[in-house]
Structure formats: C-alpha cells, structure tokens
PDB file with SEQRES, HELIX, SHEET and CRYST1 records, atoms N, CA, C and O in Angstrom:
SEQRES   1 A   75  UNK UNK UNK UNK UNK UNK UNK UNK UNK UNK UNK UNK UNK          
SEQRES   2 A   75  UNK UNK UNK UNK UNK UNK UNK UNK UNK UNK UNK UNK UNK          
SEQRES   3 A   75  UNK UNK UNK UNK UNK UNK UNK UNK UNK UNK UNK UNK UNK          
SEQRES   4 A   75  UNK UNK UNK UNK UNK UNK UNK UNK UNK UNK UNK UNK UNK          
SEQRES   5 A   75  UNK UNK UNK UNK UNK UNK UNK UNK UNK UNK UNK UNK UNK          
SEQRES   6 A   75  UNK UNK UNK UNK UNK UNK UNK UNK UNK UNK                      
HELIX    1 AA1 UNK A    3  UNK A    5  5                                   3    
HELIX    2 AA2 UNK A   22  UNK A   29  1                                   8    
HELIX    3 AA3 UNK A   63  UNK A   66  1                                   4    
SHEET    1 AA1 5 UNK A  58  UNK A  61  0                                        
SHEET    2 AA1 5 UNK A  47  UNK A  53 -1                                        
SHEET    3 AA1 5 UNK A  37  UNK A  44 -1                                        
SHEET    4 AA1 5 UNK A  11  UNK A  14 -1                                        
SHEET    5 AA1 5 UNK A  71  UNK A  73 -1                                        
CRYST1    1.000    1.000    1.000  90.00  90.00  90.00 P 1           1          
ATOM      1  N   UNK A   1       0.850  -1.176   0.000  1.00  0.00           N  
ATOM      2  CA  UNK A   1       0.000   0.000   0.000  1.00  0.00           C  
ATOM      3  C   UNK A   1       0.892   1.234   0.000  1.00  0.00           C  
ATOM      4  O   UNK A   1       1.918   1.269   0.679  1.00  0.00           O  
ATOM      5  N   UNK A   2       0.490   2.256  -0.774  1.00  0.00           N  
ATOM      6  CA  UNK A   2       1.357   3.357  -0.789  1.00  0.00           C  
ATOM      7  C   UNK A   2       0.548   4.743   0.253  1.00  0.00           C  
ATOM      8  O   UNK A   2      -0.565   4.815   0.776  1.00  0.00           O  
ATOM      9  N   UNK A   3       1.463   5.487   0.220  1.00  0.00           N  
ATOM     10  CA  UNK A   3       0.874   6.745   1.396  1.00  0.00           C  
ATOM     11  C   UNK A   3      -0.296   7.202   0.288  1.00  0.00           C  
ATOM     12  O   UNK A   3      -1.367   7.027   0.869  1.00  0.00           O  
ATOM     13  N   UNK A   4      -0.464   7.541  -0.604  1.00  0.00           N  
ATOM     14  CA  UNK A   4      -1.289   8.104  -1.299  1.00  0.00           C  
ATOM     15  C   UNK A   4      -3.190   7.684  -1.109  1.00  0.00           C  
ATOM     16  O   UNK A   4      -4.203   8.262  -1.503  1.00  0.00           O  
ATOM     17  N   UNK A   5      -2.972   6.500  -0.369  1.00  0.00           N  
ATOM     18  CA  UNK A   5      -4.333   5.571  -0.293  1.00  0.00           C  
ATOM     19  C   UNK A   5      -4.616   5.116   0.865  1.00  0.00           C  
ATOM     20  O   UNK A   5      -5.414   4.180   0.918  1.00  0.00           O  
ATOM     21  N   UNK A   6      -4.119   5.578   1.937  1.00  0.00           N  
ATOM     22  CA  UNK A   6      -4.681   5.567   3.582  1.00  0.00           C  
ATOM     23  C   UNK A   6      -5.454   7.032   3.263  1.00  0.00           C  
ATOM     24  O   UNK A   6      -4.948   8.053   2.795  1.00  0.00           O  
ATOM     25  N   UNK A   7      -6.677   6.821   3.622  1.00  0.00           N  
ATOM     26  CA  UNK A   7      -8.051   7.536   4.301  1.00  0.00           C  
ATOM     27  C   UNK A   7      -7.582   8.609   5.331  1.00  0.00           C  
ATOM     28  O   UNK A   7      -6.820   8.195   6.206  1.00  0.00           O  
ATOM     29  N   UNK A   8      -7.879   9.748   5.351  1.00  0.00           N  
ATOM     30  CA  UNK A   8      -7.887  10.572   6.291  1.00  0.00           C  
ATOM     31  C   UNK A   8      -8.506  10.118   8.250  1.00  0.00           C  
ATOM     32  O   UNK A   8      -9.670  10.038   8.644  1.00  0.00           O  
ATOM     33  N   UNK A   9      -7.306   9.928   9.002  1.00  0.00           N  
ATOM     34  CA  UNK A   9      -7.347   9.586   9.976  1.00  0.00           C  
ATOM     35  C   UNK A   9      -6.608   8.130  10.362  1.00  0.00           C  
ATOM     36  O   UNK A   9      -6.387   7.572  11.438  1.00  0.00           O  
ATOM     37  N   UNK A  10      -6.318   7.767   8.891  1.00  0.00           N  
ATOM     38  CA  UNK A  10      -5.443   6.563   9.399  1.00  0.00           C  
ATOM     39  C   UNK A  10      -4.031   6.722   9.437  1.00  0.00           C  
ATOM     40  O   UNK A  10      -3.421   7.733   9.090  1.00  0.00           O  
ATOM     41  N   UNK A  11      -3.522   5.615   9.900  1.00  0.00           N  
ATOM     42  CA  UNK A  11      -1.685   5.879  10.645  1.00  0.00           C  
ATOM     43  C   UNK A  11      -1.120   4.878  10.234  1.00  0.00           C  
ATOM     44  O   UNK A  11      -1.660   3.778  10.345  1.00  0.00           O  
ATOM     45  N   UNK A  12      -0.064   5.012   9.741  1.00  0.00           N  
ATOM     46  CA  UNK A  12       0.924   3.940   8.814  1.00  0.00           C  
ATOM     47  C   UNK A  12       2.499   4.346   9.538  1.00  0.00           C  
ATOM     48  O   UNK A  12       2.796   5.331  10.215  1.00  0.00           O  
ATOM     49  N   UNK A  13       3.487   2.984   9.030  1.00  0.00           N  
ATOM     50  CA  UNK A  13       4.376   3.334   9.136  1.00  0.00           C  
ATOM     51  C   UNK A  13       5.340   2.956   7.649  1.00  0.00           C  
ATOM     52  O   UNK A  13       5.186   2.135   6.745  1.00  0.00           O  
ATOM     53  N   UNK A  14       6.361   3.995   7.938  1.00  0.00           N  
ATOM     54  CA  UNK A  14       6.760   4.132   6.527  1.00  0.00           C  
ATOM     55  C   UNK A  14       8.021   2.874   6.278  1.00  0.00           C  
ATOM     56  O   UNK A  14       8.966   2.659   7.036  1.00  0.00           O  
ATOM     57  N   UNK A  15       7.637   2.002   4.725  1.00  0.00           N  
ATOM     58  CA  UNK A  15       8.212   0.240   4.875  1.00  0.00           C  
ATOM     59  C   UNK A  15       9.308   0.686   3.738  1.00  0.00           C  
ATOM     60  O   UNK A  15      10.095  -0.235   3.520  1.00  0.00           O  
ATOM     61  N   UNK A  16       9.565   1.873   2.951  1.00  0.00           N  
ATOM     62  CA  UNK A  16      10.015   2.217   1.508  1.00  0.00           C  
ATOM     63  C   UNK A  16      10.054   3.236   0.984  1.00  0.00           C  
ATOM     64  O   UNK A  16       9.054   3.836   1.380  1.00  0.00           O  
ATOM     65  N   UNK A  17      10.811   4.095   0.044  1.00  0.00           N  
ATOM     66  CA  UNK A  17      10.628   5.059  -0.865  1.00  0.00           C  
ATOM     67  C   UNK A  17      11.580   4.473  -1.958  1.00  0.00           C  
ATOM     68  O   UNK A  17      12.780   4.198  -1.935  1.00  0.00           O  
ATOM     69  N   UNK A  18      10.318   4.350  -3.227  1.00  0.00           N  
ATOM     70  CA  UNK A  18      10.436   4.043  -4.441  1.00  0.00           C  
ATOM     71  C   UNK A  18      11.390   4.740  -5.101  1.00  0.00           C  
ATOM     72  O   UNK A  18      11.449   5.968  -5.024  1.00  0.00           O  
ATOM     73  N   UNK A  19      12.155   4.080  -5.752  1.00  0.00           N  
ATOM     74  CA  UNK A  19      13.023   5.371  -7.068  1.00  0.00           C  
ATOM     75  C   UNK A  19      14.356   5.863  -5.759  1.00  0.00           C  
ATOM     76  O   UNK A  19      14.751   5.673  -4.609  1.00  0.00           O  
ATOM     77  N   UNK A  20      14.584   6.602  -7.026  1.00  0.00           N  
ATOM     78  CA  UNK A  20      16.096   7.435  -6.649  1.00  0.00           C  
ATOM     79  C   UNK A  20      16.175   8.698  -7.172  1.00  0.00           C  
ATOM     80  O   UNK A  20      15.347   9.312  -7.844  1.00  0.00           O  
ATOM     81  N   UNK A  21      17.491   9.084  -6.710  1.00  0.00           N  
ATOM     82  CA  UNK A  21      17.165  10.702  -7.899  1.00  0.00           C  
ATOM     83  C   UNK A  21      16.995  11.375  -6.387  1.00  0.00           C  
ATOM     84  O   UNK A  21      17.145  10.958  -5.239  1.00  0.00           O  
ATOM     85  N   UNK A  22      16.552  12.805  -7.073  1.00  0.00           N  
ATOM     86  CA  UNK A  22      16.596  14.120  -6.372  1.00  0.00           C  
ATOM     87  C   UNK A  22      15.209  14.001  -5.436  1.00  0.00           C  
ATOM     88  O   UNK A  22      15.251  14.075  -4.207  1.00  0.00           O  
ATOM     89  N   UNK A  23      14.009  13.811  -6.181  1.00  0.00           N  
ATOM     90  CA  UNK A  23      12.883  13.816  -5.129  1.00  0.00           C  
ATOM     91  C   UNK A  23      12.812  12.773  -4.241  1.00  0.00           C  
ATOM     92  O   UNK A  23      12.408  13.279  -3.194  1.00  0.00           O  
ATOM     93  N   UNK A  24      13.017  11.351  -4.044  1.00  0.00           N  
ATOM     94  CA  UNK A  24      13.678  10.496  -3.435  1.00  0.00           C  
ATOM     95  C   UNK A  24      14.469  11.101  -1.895  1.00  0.00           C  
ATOM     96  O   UNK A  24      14.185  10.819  -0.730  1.00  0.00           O  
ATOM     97  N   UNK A  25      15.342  11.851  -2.339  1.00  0.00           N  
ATOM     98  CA  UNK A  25      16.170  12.695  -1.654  1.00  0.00           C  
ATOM     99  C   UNK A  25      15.251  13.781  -0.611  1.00  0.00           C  
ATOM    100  O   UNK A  25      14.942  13.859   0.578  1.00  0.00           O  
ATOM    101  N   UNK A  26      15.068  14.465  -1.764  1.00  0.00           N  
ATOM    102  CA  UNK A  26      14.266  15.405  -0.981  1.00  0.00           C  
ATOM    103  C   UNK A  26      13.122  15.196   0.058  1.00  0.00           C  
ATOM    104  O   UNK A  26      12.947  15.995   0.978  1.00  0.00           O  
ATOM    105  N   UNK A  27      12.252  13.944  -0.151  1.00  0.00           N  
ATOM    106  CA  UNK A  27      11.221  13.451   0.720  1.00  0.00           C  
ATOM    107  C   UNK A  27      11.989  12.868   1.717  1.00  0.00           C  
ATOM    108  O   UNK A  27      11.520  12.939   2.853  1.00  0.00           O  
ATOM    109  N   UNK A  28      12.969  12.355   1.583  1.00  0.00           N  
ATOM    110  CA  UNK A  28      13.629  12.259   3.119  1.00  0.00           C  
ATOM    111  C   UNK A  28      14.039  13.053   3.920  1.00  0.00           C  
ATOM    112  O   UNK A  28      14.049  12.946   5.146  1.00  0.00           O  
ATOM    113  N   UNK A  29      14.514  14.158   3.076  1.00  0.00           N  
ATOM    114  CA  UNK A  29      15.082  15.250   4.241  1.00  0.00           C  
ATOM    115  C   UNK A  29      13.904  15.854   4.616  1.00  0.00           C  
ATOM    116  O   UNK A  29      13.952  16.533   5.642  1.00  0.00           O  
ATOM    117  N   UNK A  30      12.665  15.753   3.919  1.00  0.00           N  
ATOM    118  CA  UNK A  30      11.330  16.492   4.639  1.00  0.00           C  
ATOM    119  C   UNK A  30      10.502  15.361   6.188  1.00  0.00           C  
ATOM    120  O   UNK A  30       9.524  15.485   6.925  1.00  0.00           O  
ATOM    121  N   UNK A  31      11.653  14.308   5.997  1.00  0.00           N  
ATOM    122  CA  UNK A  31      11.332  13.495   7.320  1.00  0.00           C  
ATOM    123  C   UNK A  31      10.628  12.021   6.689  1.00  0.00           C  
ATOM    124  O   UNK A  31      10.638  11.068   7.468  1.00  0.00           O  
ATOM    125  N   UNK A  32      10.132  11.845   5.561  1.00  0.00           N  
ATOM    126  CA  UNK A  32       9.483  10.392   4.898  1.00  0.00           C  
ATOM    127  C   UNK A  32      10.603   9.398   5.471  1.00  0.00           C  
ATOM    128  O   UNK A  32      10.964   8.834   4.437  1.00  0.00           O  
ATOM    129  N   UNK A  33      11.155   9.003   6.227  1.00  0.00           N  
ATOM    130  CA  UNK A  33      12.320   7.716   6.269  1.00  0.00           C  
ATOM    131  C   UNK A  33      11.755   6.489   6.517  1.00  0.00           C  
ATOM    132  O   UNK A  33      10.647   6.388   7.043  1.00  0.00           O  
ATOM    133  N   UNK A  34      12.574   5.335   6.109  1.00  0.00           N  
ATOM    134  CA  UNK A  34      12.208   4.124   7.210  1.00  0.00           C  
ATOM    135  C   UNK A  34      11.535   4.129   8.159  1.00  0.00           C  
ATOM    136  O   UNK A  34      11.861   5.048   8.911  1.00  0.00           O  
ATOM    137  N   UNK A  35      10.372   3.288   8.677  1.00  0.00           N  
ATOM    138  CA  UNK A  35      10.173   3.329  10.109  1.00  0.00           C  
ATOM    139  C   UNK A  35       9.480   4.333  10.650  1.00  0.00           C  
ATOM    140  O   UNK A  35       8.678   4.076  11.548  1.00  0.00           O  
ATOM    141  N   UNK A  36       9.671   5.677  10.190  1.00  0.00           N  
ATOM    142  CA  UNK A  36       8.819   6.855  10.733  1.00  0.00           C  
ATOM    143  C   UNK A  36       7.125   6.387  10.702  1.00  0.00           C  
ATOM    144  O   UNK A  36       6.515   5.557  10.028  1.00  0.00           O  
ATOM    145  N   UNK A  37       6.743   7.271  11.687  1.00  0.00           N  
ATOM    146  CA  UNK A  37       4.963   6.799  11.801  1.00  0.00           C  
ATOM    147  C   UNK A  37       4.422   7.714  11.153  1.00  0.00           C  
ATOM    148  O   UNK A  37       5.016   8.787  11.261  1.00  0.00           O  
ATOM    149  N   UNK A  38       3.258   7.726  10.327  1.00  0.00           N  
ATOM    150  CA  UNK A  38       3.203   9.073   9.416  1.00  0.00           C  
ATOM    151  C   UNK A  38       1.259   8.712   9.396  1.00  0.00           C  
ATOM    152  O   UNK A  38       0.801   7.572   9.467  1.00  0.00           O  
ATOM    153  N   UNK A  39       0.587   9.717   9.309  1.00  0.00           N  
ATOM    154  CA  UNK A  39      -0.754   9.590   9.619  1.00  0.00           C  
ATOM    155  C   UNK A  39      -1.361  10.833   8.440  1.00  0.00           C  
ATOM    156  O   UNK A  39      -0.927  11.977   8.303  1.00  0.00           O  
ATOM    157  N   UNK A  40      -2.313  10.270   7.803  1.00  0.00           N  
ATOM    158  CA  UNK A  40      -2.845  10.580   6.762  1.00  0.00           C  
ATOM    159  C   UNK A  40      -4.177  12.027   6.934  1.00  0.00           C  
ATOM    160  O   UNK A  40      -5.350  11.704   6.747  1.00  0.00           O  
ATOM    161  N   UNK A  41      -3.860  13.485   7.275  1.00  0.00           N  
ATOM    162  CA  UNK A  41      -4.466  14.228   7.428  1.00  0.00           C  
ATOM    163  C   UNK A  41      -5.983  14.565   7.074  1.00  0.00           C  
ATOM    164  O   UNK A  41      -7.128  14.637   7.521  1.00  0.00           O  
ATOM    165  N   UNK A  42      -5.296  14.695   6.120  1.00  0.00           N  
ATOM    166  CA  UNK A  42      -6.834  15.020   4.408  1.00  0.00           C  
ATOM    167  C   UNK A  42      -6.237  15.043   3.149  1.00  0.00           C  
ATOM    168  O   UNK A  42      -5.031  14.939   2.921  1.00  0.00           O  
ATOM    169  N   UNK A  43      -7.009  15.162   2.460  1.00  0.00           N  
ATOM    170  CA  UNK A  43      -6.728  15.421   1.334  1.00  0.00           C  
ATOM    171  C   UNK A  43      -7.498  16.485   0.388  1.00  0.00           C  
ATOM    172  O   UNK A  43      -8.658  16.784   0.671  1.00  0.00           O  
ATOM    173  N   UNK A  44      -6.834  17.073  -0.771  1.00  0.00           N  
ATOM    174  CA  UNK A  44      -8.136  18.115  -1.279  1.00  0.00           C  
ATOM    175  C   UNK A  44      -8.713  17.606  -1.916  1.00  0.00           C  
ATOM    176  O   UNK A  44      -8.677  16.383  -2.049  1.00  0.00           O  
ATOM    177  N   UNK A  45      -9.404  18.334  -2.496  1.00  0.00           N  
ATOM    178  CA  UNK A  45     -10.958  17.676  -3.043  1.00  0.00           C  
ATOM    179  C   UNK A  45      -9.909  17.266  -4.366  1.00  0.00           C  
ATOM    180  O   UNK A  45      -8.818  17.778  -4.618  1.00  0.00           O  
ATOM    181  N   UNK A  46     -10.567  16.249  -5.062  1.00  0.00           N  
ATOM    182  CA  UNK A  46      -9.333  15.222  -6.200  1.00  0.00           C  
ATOM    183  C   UNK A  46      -8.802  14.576  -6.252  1.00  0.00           C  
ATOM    184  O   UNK A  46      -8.536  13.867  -7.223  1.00  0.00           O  
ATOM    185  N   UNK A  47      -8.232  14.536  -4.700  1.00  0.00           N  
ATOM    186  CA  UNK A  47      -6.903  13.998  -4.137  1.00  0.00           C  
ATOM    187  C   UNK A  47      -6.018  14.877  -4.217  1.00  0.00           C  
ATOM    188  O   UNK A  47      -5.225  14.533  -3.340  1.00  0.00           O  
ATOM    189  N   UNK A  48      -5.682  15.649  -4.616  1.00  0.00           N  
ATOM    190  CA  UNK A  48      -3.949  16.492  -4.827  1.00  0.00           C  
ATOM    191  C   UNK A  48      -4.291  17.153  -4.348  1.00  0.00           C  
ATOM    192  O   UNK A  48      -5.521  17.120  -4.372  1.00  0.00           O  
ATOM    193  N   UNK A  49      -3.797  18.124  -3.646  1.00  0.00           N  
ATOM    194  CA  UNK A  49      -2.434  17.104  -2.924  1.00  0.00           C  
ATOM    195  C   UNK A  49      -3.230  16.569  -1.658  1.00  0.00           C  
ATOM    196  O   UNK A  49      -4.405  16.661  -1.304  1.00  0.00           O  
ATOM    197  N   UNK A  50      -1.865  15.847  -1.015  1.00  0.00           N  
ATOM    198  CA  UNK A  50      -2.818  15.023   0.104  1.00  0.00           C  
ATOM    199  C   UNK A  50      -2.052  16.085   1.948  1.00  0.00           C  
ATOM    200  O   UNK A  50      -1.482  17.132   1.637  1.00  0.00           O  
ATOM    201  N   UNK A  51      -2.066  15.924   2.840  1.00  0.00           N  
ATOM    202  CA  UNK A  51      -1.849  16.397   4.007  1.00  0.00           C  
ATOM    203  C   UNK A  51      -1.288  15.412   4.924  1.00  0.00           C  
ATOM    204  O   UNK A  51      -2.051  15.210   5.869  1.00  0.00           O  
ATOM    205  N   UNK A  52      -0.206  14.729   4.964  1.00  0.00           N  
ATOM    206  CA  UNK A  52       0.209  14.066   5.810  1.00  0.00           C  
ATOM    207  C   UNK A  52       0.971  14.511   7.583  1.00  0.00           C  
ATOM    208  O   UNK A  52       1.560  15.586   7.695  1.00  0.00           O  
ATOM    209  N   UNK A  53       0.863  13.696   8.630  1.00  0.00           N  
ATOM    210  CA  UNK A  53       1.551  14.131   9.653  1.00  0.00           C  
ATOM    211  C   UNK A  53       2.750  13.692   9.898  1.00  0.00           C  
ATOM    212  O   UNK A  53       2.726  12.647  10.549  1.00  0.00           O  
ATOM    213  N   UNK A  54       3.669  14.027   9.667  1.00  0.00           N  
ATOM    214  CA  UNK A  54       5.010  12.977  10.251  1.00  0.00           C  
ATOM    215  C   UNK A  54       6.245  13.752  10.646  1.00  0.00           C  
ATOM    216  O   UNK A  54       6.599  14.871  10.274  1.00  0.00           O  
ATOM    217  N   UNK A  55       7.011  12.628  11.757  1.00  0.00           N  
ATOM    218  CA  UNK A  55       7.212  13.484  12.846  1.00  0.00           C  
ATOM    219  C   UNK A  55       6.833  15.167  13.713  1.00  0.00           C  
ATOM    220  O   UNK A  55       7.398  16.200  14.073  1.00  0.00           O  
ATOM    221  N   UNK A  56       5.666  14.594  13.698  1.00  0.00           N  
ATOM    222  CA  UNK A  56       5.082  15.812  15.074  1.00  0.00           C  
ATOM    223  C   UNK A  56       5.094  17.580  13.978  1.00  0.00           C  
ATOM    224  O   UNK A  56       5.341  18.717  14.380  1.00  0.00           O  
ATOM    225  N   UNK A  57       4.765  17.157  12.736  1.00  0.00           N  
ATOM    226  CA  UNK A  57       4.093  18.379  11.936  1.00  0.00           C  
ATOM    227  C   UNK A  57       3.497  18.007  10.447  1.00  0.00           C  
ATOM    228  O   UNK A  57       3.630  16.863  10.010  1.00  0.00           O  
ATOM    229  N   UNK A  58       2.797  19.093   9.652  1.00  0.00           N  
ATOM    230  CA  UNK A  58       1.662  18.643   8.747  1.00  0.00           C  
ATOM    231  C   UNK A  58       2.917  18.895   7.624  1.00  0.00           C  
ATOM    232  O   UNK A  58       3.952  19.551   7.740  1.00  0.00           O  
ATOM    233  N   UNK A  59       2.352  18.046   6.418  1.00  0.00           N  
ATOM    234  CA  UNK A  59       3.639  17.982   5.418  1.00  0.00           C  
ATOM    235  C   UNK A  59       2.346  17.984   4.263  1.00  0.00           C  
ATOM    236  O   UNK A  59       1.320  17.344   4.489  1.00  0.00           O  
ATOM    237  N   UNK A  60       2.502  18.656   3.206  1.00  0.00           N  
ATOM    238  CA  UNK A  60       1.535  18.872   2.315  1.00  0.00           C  
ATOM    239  C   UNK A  60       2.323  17.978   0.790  1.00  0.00           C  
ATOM    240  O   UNK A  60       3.443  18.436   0.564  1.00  0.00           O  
ATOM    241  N   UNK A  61       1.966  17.032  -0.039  1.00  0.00           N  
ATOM    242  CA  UNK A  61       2.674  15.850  -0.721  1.00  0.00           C  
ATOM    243  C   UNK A  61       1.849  15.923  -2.030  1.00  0.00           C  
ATOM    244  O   UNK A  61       0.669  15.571  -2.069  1.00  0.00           O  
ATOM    245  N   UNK A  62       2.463  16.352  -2.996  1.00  0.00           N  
ATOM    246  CA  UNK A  62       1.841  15.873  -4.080  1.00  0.00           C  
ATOM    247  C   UNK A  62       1.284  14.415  -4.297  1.00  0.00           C  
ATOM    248  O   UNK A  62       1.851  13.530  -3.656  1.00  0.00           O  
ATOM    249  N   UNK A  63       0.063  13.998  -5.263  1.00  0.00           N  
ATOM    250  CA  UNK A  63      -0.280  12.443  -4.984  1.00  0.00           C  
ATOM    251  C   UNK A  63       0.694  11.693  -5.677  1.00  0.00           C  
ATOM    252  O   UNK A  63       0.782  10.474  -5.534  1.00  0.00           O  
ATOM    253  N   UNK A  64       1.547  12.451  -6.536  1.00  0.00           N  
ATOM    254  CA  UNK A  64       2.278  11.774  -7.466  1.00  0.00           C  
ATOM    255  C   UNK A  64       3.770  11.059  -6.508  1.00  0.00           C  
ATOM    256  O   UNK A  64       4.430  10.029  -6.649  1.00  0.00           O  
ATOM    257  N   UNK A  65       3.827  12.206  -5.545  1.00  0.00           N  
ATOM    258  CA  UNK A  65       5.040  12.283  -4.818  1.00  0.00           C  
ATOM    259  C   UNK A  65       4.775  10.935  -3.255  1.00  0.00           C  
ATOM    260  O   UNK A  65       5.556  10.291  -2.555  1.00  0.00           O  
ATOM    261  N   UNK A  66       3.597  11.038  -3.312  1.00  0.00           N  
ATOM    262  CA  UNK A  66       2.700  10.006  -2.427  1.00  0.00           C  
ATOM    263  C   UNK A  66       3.037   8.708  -2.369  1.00  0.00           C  
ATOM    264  O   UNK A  66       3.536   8.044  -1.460  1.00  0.00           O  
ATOM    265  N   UNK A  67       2.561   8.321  -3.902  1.00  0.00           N  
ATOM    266  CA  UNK A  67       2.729   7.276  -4.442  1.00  0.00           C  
ATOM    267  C   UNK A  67       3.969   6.312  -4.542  1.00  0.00           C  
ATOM    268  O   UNK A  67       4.081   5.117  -4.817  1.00  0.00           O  
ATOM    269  N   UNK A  68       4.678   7.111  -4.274  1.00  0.00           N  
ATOM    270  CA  UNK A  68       6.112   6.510  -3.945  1.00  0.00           C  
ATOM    271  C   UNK A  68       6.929   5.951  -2.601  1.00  0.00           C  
ATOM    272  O   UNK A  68       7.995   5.347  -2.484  1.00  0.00           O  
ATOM    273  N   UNK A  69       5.981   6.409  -1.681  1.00  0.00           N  
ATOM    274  CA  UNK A  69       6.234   6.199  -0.562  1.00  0.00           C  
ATOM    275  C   UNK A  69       5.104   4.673   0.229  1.00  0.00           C  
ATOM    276  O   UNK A  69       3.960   4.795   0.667  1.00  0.00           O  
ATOM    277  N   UNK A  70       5.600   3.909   0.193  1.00  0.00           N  
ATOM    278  CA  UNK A  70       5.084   2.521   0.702  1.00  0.00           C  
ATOM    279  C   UNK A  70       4.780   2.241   2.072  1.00  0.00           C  
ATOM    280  O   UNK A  70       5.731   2.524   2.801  1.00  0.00           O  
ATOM    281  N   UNK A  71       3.820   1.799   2.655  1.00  0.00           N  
ATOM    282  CA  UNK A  71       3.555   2.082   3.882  1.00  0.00           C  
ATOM    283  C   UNK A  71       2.771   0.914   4.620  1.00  0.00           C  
ATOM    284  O   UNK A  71       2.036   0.176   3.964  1.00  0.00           O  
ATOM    285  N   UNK A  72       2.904   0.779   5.754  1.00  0.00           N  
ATOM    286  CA  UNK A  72       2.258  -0.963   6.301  1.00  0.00           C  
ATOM    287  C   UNK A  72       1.158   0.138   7.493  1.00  0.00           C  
ATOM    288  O   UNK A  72       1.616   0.892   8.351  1.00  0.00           O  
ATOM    289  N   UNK A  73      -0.420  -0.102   7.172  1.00  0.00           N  
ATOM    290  CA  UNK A  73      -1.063   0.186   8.227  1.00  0.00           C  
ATOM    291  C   UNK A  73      -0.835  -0.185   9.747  1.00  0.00           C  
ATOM    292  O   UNK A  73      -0.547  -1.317  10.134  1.00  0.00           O  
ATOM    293  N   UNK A  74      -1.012   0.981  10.598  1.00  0.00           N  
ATOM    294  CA  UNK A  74      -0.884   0.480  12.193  1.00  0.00           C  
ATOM    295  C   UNK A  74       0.405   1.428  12.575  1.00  0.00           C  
ATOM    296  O   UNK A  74       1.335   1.902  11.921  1.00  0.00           O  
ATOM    297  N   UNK A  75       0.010   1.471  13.934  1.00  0.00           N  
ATOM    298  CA  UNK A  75       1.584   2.917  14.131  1.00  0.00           C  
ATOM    299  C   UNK A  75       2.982   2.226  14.418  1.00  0.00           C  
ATOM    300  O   UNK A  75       3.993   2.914  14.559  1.00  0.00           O  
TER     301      UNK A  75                                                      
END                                                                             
C-alpha cells in the first residue's frame, strides 16, 4: 500500500521510498524515512495534494510524490 491511499485519519508506518534521484532525496530530508509513523491528514478535493503528519508536523505531498512512498497500516 502506498501513502497516497490511507483515508484521512489513518496511521501507517513508513516500509520504503520508491526510485532514486533528487525527489527520493528530498522526501527524506522532509522526514518520509524508514520506520517513521506518518498519519494521513486530508486530502483536497481530487486527491492532490494530500496532508500528511510525520514526525510531530503537517507535510503537504503531491499524490504523485505520495505514491512513492510505501507504507504498512498500524503505528
């Protein structure tokens, strides 16, 4: 399951980030890592972008950028 498709109010922890390269990069230094617990805010109307919580603030994620990030339900 990827972050892009937990429901607003559910809590995952993060199992992966897909790909390599610069955005790869960059979603880690915004805190996406291994292991982190990350909980699914809202999303806007469409889906895009979505509102995630992780480590202890709101992180706003393109769905495209979402999708890359793999995630096992439960904190």
């Amino acid at each position: 399951m990827t972050l892009d498709e937990l429901k607003p109010g559910q809590q995952a922890t993060i199992t992966r980030i897909e790909g390599d390269g610069p955005l790869v990069q960059r979603l880690m230094a915004l805190g996406l890592l291994e292991g982190s617990d990350v909980a699914m805010i809202r999303r806007a109307l469409g889906g895009d972008p979505v509102e995630v919580q992780v480590m202890g603030y709101a992180l706003s994620l393109r769905r495209e950028e979402a999708r890359r990030v793999e995630v096992r339900l439960g904190p």
